[in-house]
C-alpha positions in Angstrom: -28.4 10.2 -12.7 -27.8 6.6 -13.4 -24.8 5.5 -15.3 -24.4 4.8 -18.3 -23.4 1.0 -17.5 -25.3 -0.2 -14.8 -23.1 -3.0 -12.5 -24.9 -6.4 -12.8 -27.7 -7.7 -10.4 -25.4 -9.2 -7.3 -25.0 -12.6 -6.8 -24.8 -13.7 -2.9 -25.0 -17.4 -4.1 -21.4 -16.9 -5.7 -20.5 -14.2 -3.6 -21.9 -14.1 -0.2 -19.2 -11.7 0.6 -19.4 -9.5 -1.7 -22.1 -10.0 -4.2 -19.2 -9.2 -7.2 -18.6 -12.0 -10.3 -16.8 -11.6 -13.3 -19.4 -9.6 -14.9 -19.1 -6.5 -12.3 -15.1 -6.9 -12.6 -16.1 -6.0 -16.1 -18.5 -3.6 -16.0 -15.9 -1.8 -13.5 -13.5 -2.1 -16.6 -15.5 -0.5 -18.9 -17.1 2.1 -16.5 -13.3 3.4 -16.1 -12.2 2.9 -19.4 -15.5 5.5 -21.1 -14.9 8.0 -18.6 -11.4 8.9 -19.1 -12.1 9.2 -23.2 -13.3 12.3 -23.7 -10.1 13.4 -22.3 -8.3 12.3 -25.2 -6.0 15.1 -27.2 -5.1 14.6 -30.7 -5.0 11.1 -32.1 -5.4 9.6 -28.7 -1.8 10.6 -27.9 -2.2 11.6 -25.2 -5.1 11.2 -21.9 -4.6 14.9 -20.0 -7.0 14.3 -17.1 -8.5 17.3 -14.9 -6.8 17.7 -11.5 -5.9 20.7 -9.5 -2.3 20.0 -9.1 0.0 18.6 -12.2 2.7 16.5 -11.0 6.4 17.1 -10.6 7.2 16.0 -14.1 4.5 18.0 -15.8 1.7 17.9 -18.2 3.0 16.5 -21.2 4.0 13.6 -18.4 0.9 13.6 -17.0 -0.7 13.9 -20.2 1.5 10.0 -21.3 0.6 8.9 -17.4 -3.3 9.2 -18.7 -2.3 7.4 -21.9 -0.2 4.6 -20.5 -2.1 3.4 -17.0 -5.3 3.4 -18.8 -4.1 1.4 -22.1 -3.0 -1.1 -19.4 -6.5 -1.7 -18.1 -7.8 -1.8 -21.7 -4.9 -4.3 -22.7 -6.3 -6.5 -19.6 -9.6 -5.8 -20.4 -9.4 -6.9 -24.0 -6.8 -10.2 -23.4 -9.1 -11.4 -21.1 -12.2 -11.5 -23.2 -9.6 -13.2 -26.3 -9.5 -10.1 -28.2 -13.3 -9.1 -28.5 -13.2 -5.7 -28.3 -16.4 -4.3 -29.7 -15.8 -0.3 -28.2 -12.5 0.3 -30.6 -10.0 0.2 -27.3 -7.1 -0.9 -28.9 -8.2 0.8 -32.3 -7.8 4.0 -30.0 -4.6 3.0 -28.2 -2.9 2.3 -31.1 -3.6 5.4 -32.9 -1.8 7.2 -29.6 1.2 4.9 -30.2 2.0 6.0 -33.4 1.1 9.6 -32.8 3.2 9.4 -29.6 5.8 8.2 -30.8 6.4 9.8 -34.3 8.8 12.8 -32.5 9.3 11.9 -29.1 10.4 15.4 -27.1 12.0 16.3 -24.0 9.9 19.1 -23.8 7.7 19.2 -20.4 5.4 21.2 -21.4 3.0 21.2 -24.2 3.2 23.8 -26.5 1.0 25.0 -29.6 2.8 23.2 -32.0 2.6 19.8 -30.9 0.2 18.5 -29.0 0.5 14.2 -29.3 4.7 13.4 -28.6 5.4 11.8 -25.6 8.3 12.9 -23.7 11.7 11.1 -24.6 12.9 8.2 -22.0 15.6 9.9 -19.9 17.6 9.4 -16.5 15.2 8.6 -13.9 12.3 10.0 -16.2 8.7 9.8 -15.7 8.1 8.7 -18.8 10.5 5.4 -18.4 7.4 4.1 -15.8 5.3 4.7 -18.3 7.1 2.7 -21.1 6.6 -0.5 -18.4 2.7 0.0 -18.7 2.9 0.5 -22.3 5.1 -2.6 -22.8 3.2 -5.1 -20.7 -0.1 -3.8 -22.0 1.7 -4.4 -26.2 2.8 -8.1 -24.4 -1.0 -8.9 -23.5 -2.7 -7.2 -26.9 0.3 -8.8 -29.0 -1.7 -10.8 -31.5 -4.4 -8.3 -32.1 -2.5 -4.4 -31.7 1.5 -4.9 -32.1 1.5 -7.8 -34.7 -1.3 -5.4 -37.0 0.6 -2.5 -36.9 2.3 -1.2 -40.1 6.1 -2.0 -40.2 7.2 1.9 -39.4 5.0 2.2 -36.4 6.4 -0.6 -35.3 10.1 0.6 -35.5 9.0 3.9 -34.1 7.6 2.5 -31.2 9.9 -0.3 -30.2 13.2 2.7 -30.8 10.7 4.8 -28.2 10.6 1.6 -25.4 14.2 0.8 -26.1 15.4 4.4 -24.7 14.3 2.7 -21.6 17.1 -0.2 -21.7 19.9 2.7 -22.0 18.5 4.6 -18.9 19.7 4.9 -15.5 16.4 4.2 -13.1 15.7 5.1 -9.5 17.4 2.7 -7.0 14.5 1.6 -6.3 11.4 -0.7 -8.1 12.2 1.5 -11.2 14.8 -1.5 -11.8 11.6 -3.3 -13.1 11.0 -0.8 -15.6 13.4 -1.2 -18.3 13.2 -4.9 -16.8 9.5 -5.4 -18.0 10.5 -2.7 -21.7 13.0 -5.7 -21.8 10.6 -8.8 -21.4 8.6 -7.4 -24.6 11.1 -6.4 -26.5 13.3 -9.5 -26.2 9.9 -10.9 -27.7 9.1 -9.0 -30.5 12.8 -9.4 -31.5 13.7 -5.6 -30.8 17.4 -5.0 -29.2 17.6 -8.3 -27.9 21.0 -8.0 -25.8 20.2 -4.7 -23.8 16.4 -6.4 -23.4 18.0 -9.6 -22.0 20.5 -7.6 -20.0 17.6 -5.5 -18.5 15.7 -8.3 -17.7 19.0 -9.7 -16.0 19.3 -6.5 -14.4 16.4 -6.2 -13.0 15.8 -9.5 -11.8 20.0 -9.0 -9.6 19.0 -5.6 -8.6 15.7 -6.6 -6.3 17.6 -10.0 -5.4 19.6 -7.5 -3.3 16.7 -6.7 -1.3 14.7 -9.5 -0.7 14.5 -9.9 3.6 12.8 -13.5 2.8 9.8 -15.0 3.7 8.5 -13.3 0.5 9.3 -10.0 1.8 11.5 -6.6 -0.1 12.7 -3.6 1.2 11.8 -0.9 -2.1 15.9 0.3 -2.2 15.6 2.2 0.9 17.3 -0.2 3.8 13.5 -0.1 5.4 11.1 1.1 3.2 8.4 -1.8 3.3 4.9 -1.1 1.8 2.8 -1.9 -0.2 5.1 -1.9 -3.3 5.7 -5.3 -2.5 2.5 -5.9 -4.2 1.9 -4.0 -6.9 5.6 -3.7 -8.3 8.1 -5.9 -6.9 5.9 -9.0 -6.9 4.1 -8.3 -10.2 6.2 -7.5 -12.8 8.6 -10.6 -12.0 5.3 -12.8 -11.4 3.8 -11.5 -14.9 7.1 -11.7 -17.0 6.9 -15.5 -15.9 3.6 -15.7 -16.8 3.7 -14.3 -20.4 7.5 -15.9 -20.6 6.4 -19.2 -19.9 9.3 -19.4 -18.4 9.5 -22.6 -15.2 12.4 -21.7 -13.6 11.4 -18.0 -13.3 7.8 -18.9 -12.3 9.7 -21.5 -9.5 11.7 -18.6 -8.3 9.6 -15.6 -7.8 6.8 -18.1 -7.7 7.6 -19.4 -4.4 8.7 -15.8 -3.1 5.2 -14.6 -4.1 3.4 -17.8 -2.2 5.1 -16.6 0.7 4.0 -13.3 0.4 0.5 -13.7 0.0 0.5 -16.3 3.0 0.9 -12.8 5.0 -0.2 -10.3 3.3 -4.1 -12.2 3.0 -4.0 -10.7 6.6 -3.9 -7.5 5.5 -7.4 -7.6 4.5 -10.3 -5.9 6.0 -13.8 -7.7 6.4 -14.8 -4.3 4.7 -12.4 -5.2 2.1 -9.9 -2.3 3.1 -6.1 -2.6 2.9 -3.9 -1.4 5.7 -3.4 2.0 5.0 0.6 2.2 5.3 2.9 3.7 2.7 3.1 5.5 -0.2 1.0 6.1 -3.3 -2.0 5.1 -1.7 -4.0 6.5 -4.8 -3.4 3.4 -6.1 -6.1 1.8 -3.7 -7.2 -1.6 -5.6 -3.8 -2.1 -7.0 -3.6 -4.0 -4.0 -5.5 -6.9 -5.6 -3.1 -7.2 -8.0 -0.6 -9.6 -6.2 -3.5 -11.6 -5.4 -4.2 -12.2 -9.0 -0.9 -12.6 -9.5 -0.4 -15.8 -7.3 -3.5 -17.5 -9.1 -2.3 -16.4 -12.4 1.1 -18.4 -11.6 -0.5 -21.5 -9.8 1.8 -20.0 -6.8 -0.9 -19.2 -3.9 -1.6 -20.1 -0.8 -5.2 -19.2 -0.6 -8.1 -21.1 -2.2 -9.8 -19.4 -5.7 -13.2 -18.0 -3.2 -10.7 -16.7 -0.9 -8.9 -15.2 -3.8 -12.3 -13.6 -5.1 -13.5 -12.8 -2.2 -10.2 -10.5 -1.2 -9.5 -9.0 -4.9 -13.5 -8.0 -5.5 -14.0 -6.9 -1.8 -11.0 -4.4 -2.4 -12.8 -3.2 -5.6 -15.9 -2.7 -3.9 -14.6 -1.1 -1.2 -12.9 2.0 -3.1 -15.8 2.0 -5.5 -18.5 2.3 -2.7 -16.3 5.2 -0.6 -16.2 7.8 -3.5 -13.4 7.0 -5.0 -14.7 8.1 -8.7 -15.5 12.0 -8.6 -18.4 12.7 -9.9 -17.3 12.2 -13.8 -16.5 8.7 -13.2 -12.6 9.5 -13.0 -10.4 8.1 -10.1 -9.2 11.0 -7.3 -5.8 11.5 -5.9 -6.8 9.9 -2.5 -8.0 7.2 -0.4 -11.8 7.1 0.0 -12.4 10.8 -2.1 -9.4 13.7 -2.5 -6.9 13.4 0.1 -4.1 15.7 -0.2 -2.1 14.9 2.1 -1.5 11.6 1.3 -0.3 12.5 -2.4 3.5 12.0 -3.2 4.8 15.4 -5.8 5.8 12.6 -8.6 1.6 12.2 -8.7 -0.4 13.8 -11.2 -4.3 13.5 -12.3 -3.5 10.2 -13.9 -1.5 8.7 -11.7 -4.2 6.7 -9.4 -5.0 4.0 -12.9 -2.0 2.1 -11.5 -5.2 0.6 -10.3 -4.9 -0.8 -13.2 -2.6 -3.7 -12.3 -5.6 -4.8 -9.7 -7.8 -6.3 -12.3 -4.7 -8.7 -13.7 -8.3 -11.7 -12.6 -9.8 -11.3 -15.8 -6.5 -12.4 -17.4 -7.7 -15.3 -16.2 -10.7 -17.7 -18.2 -14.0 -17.0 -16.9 -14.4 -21.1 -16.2 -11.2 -20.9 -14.1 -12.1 -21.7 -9.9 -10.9 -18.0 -9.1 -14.2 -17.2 -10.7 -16.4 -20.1 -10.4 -15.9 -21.3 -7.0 -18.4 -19.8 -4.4 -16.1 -16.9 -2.2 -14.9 -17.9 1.1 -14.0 -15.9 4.1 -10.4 -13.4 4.1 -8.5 -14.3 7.2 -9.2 -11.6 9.4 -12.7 -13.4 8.9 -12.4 -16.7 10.5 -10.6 -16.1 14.0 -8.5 -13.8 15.7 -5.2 -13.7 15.4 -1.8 -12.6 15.9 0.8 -13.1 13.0 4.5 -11.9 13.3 6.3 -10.9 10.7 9.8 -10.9 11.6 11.1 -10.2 8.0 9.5 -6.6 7.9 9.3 -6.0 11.3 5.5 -6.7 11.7 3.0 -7.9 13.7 -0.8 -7.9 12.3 -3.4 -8.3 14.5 -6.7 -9.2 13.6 -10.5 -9.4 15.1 -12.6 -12.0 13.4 -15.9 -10.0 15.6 -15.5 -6.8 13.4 -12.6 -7.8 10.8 -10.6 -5.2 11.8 -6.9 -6.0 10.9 -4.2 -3.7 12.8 -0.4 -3.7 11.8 2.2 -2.5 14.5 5.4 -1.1 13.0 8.5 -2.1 14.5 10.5 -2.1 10.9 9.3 -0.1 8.1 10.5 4.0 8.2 11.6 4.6 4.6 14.5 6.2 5.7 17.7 6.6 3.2 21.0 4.7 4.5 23.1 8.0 4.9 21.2 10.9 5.7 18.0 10.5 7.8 15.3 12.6 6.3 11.7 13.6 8.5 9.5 11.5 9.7 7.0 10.5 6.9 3.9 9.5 8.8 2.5 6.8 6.6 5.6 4.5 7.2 6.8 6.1 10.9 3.9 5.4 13.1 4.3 2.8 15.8 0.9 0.8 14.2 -1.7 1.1 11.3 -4.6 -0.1 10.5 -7.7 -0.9 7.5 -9.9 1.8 9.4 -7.9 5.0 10.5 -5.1 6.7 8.7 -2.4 9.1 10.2 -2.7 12.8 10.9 0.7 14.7 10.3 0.0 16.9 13.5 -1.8 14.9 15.7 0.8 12.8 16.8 -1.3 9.3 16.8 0.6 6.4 17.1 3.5 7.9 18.3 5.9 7.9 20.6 7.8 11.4 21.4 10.3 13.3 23.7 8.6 16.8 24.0 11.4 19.5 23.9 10.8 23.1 23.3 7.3 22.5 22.9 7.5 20.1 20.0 7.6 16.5 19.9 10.5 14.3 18.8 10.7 12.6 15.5 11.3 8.4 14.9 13.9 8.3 12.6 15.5 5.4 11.3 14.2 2.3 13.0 16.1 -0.8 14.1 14.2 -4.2 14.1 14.5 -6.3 17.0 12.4 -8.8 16.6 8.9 -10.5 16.4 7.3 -13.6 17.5 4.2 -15.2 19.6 4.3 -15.8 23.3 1.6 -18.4 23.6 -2.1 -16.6 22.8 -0.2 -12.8 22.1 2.3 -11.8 19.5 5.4 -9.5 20.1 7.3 -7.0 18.0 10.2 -4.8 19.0 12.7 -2.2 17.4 14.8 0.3 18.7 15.4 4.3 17.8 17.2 7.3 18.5 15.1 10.1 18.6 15.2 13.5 16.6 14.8 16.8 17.2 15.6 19.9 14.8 16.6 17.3 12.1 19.3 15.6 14.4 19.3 12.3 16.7 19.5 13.7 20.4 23.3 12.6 22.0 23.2 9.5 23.5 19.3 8.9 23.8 17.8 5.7 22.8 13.9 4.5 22.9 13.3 1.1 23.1 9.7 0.0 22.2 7.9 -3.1 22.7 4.4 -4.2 21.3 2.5 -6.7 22.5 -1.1 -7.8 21.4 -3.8 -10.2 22.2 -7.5 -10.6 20.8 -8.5 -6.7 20.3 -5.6 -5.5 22.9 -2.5 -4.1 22.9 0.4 -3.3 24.9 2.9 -0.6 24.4 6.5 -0.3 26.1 8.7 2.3 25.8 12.0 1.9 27.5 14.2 5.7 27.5 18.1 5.7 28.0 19.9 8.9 28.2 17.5 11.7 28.2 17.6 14.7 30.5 15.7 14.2 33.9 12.6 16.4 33.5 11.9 16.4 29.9 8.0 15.6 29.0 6.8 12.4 26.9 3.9 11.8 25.1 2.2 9.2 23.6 -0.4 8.9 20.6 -3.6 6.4 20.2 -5.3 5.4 17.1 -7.3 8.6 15.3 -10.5 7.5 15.0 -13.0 9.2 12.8 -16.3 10.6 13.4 -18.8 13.4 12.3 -19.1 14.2 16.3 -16.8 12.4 17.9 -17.4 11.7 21.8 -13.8 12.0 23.6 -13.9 10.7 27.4 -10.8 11.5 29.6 -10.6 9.8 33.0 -7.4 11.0 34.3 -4.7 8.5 32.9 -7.6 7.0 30.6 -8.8 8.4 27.1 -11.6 6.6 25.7 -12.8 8.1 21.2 -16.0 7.0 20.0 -16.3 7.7 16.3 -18.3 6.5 13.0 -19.7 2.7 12.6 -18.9 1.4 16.2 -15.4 2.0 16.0 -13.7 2.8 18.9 -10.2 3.0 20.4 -8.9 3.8 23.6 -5.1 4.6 25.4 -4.9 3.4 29.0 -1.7 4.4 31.6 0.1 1.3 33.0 3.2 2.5 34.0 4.9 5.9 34.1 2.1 8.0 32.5 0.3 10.9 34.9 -2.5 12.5 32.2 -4.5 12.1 29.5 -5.9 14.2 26.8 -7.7 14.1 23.3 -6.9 15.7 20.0 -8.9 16.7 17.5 -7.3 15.1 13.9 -8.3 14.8 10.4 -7.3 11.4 7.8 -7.9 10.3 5.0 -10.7 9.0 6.3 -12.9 11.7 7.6 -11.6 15.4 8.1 -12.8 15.0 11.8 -11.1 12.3 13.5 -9.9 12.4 17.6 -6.2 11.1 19.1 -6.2 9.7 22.6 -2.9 10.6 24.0 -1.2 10.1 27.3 1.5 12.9 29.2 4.3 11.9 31.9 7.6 13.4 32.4 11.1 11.3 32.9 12.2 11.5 36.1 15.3 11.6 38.2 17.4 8.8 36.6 18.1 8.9 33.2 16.2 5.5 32.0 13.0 5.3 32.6 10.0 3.2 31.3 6.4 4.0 30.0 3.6 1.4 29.4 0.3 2.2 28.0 -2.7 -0.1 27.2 -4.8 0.5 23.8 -7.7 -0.9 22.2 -9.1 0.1 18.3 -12.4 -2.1 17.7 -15.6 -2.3 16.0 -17.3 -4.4 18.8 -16.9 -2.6 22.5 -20.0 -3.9 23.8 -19.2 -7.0 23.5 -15.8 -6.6 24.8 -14.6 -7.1 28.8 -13.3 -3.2 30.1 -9.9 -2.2 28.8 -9.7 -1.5 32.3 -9.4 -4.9 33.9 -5.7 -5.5 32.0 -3.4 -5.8 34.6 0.0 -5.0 34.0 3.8 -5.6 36.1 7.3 -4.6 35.4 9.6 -6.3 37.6 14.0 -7.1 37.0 13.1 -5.7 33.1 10.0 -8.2 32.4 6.6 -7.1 31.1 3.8 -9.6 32.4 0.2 -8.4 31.4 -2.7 -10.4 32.4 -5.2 -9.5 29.7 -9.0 -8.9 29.9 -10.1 -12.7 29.5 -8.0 -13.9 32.1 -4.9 -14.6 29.9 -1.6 -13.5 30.7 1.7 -13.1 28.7 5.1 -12.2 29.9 8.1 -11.0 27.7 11.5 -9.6 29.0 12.4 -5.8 27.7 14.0 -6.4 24.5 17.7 -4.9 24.5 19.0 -2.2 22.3 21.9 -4.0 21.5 
């Protein structure tokens, strides 16, 4: 049936991209903001969302998460239309506030007698991420929710927040919690010195991690993601913003520039992000750093490239059923996706969305929404961009707009005690079109023993850069097996790409003559698949053109294919490649791979040429080109 609020006519004049203005951004807005009412409790307390699995923190949590993420989509909505707000949003937010907050509880549950308090702010708390939503969402509705409320309310509320200002958070991005509780409450007047001191806090704590060229690690020595965007960049970027403040917007102004200069790359022609990390229920959060840097005046990219990356993002989670069928956003990536889900998420947790429409902050005269959109990166020519900071290297095809990152720094590993292999930061690449498979193996580089593979552990960055035409990136490992790194065994791995291609080096020290190693392709998804093995040469053709395929260079005797499932499509096919090491202790496997949208117009994978002589790669690609790169050490 149709919905309720129709989405505009498009408009391919403004938008030959994506056909999305303003008015859809809106419409969006709303569409998200009416479905979640009717799941309103008592006095709009609290937003308990359907969902088959609670999260870790539990419904009274889950019940604030619904309250909270959505009030900060309704605070956006409503600051950037300068307070018109002809649906009651904020009349209905603020009646939760002071329900909410009238005998705040550390109870988990919800129990007959009281069905509105939200739980108390305590050590490491949900409900302290939650206070960051509500705060910023006070900060933007200031002049027509906080400043009309009676005097009590006000006190109750701002004692509520403050808890978070006495809290210990996660060692992580949870430092910019009480830091954003601290940026409204240092305005409104409310326990100034812990605010300040929060803010200060916060601000020192992610210093500590920043790797530069606009780059953070989230706590973890390597845990690079997407949480970049949507937390670390963001809250900083909008305190500045709502602070006024120049030397803060200079600061983490500049940092954020930098950032964007890369991660525009990380863009789909679909409109996709790379599919890496955690919390991926998030999906159009992603936008949000990219409204961020026009919010601030600190962007590389012009106002149609910013359009055309935020509202192709948007479009592309709204057109892959990412609303079930009551309107409500799923725990997944395109629909449900368990296996993607982190146990701190609950039915509410995916509005963190939220933070990707921060554009309609913005005046609907301002260029971001006025100039006519222009192409995303991966748009306008192939390329090849290292990222030494994180370890990176993205490679993009301007012929299908497929953007591929190869992984050569990010594992999300703690600094003391290796935990396993979480697939969504471990894999050797990612991409905007496939997603991992837990037992597939794609992507991945193993030592076979007793019949299961090794793990990646903790990785060591070695490096990126461009050699002419191709890009490189490099790290180093020591693999795992039954939770421990295997005595004296290192893997040294080498990418390098060019146009669509890729080539991957893996260089073994100190394993046992005899042991068996396999390697992982892309999982590309299809409803029937069709898997070709040519000996050493596995060739998937899935959905929409797109096609990978893993080559032997060096080292490798087989090939196979194995049936996967991702988050996106529950049939999906790995190309993988077999050898064995074998007398000496160090040996070296090289594998050619190709993931595209365009094979037919594409020379064969098969005329890459490839030579390993005195510890040098050289590979003569399929135009004719040829790179060569000495084996990076392990140091």
């Amino acid at each position: 049936m149709p919905h309720p609020l129709p989405l505009p006519p498009e408009d391919r004049a403004l938008s030959p991209h994506t056909g999305w203005t303003r008015a859809h951004w809106e419409t969006a807005a709303d569409r998200l903001l009416a479905a979640v009412r009717p799941y309103a409790g008592p006095a709009n307390a609290l937003i308990n969302l359907p969902g088959t699995r609670p999260s870790w923190s539990g419904p009274r949590s889950d019940g604030l998460e619904g309250y909270a993420r959505t009030f900060l989509l309704a605070a956006i909505r409503v600051a950037g239309a300068n307070g018109d707000d002809p649906t009651g949003l904020l009349e209905r937010y603020a009646e939760g506030l002071a329900a909410g907050t009238r005998t705040p509880t550390d109870e988990r549950g919800l129990g007959d007698g009281d069905l509105t308090s939200w739980l108390a702010v305590t050590d490491r708390g949900q409900a302290m991420v939650e206070a960051a939503s509500v705060a910023i969402g006070l900060r933007l509705t200031r002049r027509w929710l906080w400043d009309r409320l009676d005097p009590t309310v006000q006190e109750r509320a701002g004692a509520w927040l403050a808890q978070a200002l006495h809290r210990q958070p996660v060692d992580n991005n949870w430092w910019l919690f009480p830091f954003t509780v601290g940026g409204f409450l240092a305005e409104v007047g409310i326990d100034t010195d812990a605010a300040n001191a929060a803010i200060d806090r916060g601000l020192e704590r992610i210093d500590r991690w920043y790797l530069g060229d606009g780059w953070y690690t989230d706590g973890r020595p390597r845990a690079i993601d997407h949480y970049n965007g949507w937390a670390l960049h963001l809250y900083p970027a909008l305190h500045a913003h709502l602070a006024a403040d120049p030397a803060l917007t200079d600061r983490y102004g500049a940092r954020l520039h930098a950032y964007l200069a890369d991660y525009a790359r990380l863009f789909d022609r679909t409109g996709a992000p790379v599919h890496q990390g955690r919390s991926l229920s998030y999906r159009f959060a992603a936008a949000g750093p990219v409204w961020a840097g026009a919010l601030l005046g600190t962007t590389p990219l012009d106002p149609g490239t910013t359009r055309r990356i935020a509202s192709g993002a948007l479009r592309y989670f709204l057109d892959r059923d990412a609303l079930d069928e009551n309107g409500l956003l799923t725990l997944g990536w395109h629909g449900p996706y368990p296996p993607i889900v982190q146990p701190y998420s609950g039915p509410a947790s995916p509005y963190w969305a939220s933070g990707g429409f921060l554009g309609l902050l913005l005046p609907p005269d301002h260029p971001v929404w006025t100039a006519p959109e222009t192409p995303s990166p991966a748009e306008t020519a192939d390329a090849v961009t290292p990222l030494p900071a994180p370890g990176w290297l993205v490679q993009s095809t301007a012929a299908d707009g497929l953007v591929r990152l190869h992984n050569h720094g990010s594992d999300d590993q703690p600094a003391d005690a290796p935990v396993p292999d979480n697939p969504l930061y471990s894999r050797l690449a990612h991409s905007t079109r496939t997603g991992p498979d837990a037992a597939a193996g794609d992507n991945h580089f193993a030592l076979v023993l007793d019949g299961s593979p090794t793990e990646r552990g903790p990785i060591t960055p070695l490096g990126a850069g461009r050699l002419g035409a191709a890009g490189w990136a490099a790290s180093s490992h020591r693999p795992r097996h039954d939770g421990d790194a295997l005595p004296g065994v290192t893997v040294t791995s080498l990418t390098l790409a060019h146009g669509p291609d890729e080539v991957r080096v893996h260089h073994v020290c100190g394993a046992t003559p005899g042991t068996a190693v396999r390697e992982g392709g892309w999982a590309v998804t299809g409803a029937a698949p069709d898997a070709r093995v040519t000996g050493a040469h596995a060739l998937v053709t899935g959905d929409d053109r797109l096609r990978t395929e893993l080559l032997a260079l060096h080292g490798w005797t087989t090939a196979a294919a194995v049936p996967a499932g991702t988050a996106f499509g529950p049939t999906a096919t790995v190309p993988h490649l077999h050898g064995t090491l074998r007398t000496a202790p160090t040996a070296t496997f090289a594998a050619a791979a190709r993931l595209t949208a365009d094979p037919a117009a594409l020379p064969p994978l098969t005329a890459l040429a490839f030579a390993l002589a005195d510890d040098t790669v050289t590979v003569t690609w399929p135009d004719g080109t040829s790179t060569s790169c000495a084996l990076p050490s392990a140091g």
